[in-house]
N, C-alpha and C positions, 0 to 999 in steps of 0.2 A: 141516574140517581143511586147513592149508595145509602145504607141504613147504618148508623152507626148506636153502637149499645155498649155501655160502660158500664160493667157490673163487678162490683165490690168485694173485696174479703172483708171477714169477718173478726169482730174480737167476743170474747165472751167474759163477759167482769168474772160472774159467777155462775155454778149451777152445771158441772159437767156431768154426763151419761146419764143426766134427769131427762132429756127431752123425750126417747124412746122407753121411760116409764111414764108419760104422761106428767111428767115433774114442771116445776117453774125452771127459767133461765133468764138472763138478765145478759145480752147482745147486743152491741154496734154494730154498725160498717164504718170500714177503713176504707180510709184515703187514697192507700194500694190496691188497683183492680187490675182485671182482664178487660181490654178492650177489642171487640171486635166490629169489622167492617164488611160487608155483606155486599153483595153485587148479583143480579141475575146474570144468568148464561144459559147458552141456548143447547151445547150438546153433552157439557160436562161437567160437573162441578169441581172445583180446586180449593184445597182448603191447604192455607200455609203459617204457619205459626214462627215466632221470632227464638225460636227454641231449637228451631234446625226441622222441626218435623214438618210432615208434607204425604196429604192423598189425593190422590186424584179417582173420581167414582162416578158413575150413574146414579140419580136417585132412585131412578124403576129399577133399579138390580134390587131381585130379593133381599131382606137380611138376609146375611153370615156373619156371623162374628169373627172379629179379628183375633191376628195372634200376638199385636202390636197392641197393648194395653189403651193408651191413649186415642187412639182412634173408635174403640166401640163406646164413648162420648158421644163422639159428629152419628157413627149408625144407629147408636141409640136412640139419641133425639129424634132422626129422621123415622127411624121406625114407630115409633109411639106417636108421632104426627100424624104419621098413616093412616091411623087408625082413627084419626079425623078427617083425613083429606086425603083421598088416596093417590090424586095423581098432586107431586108438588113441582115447584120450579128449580132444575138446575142451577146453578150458584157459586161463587167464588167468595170464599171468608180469609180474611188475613187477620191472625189474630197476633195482642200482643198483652207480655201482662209483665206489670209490676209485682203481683204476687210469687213470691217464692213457691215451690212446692212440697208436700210434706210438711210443713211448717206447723200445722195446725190452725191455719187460717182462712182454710174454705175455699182453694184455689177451685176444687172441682165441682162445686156447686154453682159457684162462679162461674166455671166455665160453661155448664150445662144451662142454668137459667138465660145466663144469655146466648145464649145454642137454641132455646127454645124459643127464647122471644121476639130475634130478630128475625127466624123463619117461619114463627110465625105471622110477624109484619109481611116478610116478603111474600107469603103465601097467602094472603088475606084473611087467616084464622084466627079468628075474633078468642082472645084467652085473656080471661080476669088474674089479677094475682095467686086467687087461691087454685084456679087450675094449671097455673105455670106450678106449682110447688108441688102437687098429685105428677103433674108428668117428670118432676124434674124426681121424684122419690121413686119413679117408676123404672126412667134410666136407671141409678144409681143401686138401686136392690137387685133389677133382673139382668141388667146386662155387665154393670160393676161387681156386684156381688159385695155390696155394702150395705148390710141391713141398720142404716142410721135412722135418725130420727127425723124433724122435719124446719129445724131452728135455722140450720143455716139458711134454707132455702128462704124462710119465710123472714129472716132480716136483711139477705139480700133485696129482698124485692120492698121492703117497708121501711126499710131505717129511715130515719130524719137524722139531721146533721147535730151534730152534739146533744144526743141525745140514746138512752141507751132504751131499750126497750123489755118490759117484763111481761114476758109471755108464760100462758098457761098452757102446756103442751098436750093436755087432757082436751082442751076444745076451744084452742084459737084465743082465747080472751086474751087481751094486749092493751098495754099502758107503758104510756110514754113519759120516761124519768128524765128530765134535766138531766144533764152531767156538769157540775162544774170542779173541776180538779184543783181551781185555784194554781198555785206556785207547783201544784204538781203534774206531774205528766206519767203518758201510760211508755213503759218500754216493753218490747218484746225481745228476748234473746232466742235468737236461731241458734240451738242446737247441733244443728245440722247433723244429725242424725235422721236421717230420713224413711219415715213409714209409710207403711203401703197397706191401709186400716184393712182391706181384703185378702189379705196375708199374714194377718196376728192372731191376734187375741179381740178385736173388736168385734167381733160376729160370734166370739164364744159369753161375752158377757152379754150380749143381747141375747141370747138362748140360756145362759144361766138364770136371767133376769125371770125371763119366760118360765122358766122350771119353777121358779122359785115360787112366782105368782102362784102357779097351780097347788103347789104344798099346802103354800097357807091357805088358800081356798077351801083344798080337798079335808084339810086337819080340823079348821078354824067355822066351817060349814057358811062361807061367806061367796059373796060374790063380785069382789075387789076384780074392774075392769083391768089396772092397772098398778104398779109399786108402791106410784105416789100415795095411793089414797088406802095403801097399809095403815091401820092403826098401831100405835105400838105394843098394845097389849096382847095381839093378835098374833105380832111380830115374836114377842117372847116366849106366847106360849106353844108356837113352833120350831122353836130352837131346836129341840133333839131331831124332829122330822127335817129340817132345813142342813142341818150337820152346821160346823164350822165354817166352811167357806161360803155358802148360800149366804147361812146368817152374817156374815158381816157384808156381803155385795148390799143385800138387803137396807143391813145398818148403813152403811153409807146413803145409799138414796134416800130415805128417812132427812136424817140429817143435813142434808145437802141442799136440800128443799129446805128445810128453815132455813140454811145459811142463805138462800137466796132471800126469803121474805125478810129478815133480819136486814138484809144489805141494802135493800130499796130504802127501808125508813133510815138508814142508817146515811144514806146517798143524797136522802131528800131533806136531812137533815143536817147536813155537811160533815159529818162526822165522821172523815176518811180514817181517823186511825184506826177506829172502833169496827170499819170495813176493812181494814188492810189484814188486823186479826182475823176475822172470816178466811180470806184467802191466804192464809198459813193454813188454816183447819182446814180450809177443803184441799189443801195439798196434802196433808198429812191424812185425809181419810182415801187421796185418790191411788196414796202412795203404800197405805196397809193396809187397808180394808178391800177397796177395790182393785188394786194389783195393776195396774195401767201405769206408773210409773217407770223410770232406768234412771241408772248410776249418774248419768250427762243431767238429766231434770235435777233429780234430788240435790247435788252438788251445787248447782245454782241458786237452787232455791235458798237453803245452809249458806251460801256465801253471802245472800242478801242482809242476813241478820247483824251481820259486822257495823253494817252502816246506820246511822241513826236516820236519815234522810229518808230511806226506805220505809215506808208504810206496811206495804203488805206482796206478797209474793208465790206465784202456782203456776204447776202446769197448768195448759192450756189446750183444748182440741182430744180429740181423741186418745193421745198419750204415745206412749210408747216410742217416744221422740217430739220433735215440733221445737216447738217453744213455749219457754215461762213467759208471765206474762206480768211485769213490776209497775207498784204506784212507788214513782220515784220523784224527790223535788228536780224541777227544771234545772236548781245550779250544780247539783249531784250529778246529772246525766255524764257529762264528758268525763270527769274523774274516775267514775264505779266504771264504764264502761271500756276504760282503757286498764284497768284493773284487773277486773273481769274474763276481759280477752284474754291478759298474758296469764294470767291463774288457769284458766279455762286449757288452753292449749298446754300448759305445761303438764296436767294432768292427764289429757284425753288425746293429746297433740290431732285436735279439730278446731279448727278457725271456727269462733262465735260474728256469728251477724247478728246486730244488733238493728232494731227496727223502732224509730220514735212512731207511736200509732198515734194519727191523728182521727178525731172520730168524721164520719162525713155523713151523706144523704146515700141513700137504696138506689139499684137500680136506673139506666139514666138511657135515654134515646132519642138519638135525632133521625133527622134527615140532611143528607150533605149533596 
């Protein structure tokens, strides 16, 4: 018997680096996942991916941490399991994904959540949704070294199929938006610029954020758990104490968080254009105020405006590469996109992948 689990990448309409302020965000699952197949084994576990890589391990071997990035994923998860089950079952996983990497599309949550889920099928550990997303944040902060937030995790395992989901990252509350895009569709353009969130600047605005908090707290005599639920008067009159760059990380989360409540009524109202503005603003606050943008995003973004077809247009993910993420009409896709490309490469001379995101359902598990 083998266990097979199909977990998803993610798109995000709106609402970036709000989730680890306790912000709103407004996430899909794609159509593009990692799939993996699971198998017991009796003396050694093998795990081989369609990517070239390949471990072979003990699960009783103590943690170590690897010096092959990608593999302290598979130690991770097994260690944090441990700490439910201490003796588990050897195993053989073959994984395979349609997910680009780097992209800003949640390949490695994907990869972790179901890293987590399908051993713990094979291992009979009984884990709810919200405990796969506690161990899967667990992996990813102590042995990644990615202090993110918890969106991805929690629309891998929840999404419904054309449907995007508005979550409150303060405390789980979730509500499920229709999506109907009509004659339009979402495109992604890979960049291809590839980030490595553990290696930038994403762990320094998560501790800027953190600072920030504390200012307005320690100035303002409050006790704001988190950014989101800054008021803005609070906001202002911390200005000198925050300096210039707090204060506008700050400002962006503020406002980013309306743009998302703004975009739900706006979504559930059909009023894509009126949303497509939104995702101009929040590129343009991800791109000054919050500083997580490059010259390959912005460029893209700027080129969108040429086109009337084009709604609305933003990085996506984490930043500092990945991909924008465009509400484009259906007949526009092949034209802008071959457009695109040769403009694209002749500037940056880097091949753009482009990615039609269809929306799908969360998380998926069989038995084979």
């Amino acid at each position: 018997m083998k266990i097979y689990i199909k977990s998803p990448g993610r798109v995000n309409l709106i609402g970036e680096h709000t989730d680890y302020n306790g912000g709103f965000v407004l996430p899909c699952a794609l159509d593009l996942s990692i799939e993996l197949y699971f198998e017991k084994k009796l003396n050694e576990s093998h795990v081989n991916t369609d990517l070239g890589y390949s471990m072979n391990f003990n699960v009783s071997t103590p943690y170590q941490k690897s010096n092959n990035h990608w593999e302290n994923y598979i130690l991770g998860v097994i260690n944090e399991l441990k700490q439910i089950k201490t003796e588990l079952i050897n195993f053989s996983c073959i994984i395979k994904s349609s997910l680009p990497s780097g992209a800003g599309i949640s390949s490695s949550s994907a990869l972790v959540c179901g890293l987590i889920k399908g051993l713990a099928e094979l291992n009979a550990i009984d884990l709810n949704n919200a405990e796969i997303i506690n161990l899967s944040r667990n992996v990813e902060h102590k042995y990644i070294g990615l202090l993110g937030g918890i969106m991805d995790q929690f629309t891998i395992l929840n999404a419904r199929k054309n449907m995007a989901i508005f979550l409150d990252c303060k405390n789980l509350k979730s509500k499920f938006i229709k999506i109907n895009f009509k004659e339009f569709k979402l495109l992604l353009l890979d960049t291809n610029v590839k980030h490595n969130l553990a290696n930038t600047e994403y762990n320094k605005r998560v501790s800027e954020c953190k600072k920030s908090l504390k200012v307005i707290n320690d100035f303002c005599n409050k006790n704001y758990s988190n950014l989101s639920e800054v008021k803005d008067i609070d906001l202002k009159s911390s200005k000198n104490e925050l300096g210039e760059t707090l204060y506008r990380r700050v400002s962006y989360i503020l406002n980013e968080n309306q743009r998302v409540v703004k975009s739900v009524n706006f979504l559930e109202n059909n009023k894509l254009k009126e949303f497509g503005q939104l995702m101009y603003q929040s590129h343009l606050g991800l791109k000054n105020d919050y500083e997580v943008s490059c010259d390959e995003l912005d460029y893209l973004v700027e080129y969108t405006m040429k086109f009337d077809g084009i709604y609305g247009s933003r990085m996506m993910g984490g930043g500092f590469g990945g991909c924008t993420i465009n509400l484009i009409k259906e007949s526009l896709v092949e034209k802008f996109v071959e457009e695109a490309e040769k403009e694209y490469f002749s500037k940056f001379k880097r091949k753009l992948n482009p990615i039609v995101a269809n929306l799908d359902q969360g998380i998926q598990m069989s038995l084979i």
